[in-house]
Backbone bond lengths (Angstrom), bond angles and torsions (degrees), N, CA, C in turn:
res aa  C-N    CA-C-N  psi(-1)  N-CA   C-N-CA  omega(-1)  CA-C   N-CA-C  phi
1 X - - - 1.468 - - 1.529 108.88 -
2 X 1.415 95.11 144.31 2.007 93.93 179.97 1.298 114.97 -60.34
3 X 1.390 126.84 175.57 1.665 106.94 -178.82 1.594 101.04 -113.90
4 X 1.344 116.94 3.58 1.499 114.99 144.33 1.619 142.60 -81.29
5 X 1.193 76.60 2.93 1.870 85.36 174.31 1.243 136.16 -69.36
6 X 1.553 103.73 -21.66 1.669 100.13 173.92 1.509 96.14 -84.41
7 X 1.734 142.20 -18.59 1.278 130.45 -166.00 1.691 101.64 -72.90
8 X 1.703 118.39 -40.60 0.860 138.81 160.93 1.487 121.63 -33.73
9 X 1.390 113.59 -79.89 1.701 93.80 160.12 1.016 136.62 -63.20
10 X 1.550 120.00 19.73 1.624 109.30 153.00 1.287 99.76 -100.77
11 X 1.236 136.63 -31.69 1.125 120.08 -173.18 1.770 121.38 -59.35
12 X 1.573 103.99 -42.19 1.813 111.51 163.50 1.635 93.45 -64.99
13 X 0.822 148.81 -73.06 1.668 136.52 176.27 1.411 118.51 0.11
14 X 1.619 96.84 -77.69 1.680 117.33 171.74 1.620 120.95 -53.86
15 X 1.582 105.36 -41.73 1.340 99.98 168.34 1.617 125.66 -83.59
16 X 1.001 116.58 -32.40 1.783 120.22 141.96 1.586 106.02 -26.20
17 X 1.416 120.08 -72.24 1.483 123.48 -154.99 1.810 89.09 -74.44
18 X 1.156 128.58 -44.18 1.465 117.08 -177.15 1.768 118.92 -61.09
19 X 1.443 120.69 -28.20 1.260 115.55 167.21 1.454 127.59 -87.27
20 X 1.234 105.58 -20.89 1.372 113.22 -173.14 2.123 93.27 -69.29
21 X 1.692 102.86 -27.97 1.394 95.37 -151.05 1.672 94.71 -82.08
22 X 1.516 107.05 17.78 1.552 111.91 -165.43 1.652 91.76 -122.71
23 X 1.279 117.39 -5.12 1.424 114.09 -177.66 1.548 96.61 97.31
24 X 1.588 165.15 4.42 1.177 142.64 -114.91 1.735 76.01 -148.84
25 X 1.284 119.35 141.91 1.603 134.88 160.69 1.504 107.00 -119.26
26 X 1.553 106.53 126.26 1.880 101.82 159.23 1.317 89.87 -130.14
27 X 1.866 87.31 118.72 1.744 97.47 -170.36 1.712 99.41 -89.40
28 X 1.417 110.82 29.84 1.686 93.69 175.38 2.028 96.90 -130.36
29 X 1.300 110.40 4.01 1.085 95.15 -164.22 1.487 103.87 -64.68
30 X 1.951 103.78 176.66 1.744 88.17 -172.90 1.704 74.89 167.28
31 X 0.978 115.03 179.06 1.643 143.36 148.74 1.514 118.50 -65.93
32 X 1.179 133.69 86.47 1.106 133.19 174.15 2.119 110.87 -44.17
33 X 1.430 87.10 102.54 1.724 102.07 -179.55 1.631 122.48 -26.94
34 X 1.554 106.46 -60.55 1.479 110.68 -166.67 1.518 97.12 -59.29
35 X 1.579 134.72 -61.29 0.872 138.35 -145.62 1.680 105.38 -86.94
36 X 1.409 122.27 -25.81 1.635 116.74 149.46 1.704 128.32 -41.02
37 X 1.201 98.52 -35.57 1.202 101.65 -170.45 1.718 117.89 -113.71
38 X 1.499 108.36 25.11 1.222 111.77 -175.62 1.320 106.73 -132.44
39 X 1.174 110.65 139.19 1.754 127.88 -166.68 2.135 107.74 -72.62
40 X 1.014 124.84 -3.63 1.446 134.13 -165.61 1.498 118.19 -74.25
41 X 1.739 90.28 -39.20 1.891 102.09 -170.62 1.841 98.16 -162.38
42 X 1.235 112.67 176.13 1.130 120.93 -154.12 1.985 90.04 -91.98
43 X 1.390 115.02 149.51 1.349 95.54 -163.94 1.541 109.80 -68.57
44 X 1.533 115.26 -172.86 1.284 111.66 174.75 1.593 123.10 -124.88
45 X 1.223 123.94 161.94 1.333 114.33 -155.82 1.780 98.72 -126.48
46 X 1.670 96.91 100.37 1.315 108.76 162.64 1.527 140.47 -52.83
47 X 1.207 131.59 80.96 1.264 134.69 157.83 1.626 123.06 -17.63
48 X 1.021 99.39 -57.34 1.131 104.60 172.25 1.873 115.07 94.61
49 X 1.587 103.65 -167.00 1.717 110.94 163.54 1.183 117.32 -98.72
50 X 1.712 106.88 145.25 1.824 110.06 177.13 1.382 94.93 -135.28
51 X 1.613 99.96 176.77 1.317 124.65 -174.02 1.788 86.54 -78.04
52 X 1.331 106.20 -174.18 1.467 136.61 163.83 1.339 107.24 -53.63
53 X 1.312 96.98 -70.24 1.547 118.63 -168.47 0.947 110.44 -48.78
54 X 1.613 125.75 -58.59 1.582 137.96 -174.74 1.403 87.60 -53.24
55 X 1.282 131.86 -54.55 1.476 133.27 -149.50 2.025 112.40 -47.95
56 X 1.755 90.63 -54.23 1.199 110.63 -177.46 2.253 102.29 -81.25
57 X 0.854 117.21 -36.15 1.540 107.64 170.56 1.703 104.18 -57.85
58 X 1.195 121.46 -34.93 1.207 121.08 172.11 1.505 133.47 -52.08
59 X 1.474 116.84 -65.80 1.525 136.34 123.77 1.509 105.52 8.42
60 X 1.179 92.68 -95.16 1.547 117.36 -171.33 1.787 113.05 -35.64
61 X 1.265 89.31 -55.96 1.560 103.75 177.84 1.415 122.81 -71.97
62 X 1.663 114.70 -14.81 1.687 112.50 168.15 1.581 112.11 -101.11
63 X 1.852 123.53 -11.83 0.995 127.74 166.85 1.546 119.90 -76.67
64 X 1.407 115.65 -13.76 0.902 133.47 174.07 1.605 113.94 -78.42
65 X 1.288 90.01 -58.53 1.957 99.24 171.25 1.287 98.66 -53.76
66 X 1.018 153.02 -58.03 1.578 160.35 -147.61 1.481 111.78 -73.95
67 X 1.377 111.69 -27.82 1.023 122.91 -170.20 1.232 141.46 76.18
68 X 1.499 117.47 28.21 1.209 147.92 -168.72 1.569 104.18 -104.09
């Protein structure tokens, strides 16, 4: 296992807890497997697939952060 992987699942943790706190679900997010467990690069953090909707609450919610 990489030896960033437990920093990694907090970070999908935190970003879990930051969309949910926006209303937003990505029911695939996670640690992308191959790259958790491989010594090459630090793992990577799958986003995953969304609806439409999520797509545009998403949008909405970083144009918002941005201040636009």
């Amino acid at each position: 296992m990489h030896p960033h992987t437990h920093l990694a699942d907090t970070y999908v943790e935190e970003l879990r807890t930051a969309l949910d706190a926006n209303g937003i679900t990505l029911p695939s997010l996670g640690l992308q497997l191959p790259s958790a467990v491989g010594a090459y690069a630090p793992p990577l953090i799958a986003l995953g697939n969304c609806t439409m909707e999520t797509a545009r609450a998403l949008a909405t919610a970083l144009r918002k952060a941005a201040g636009e």
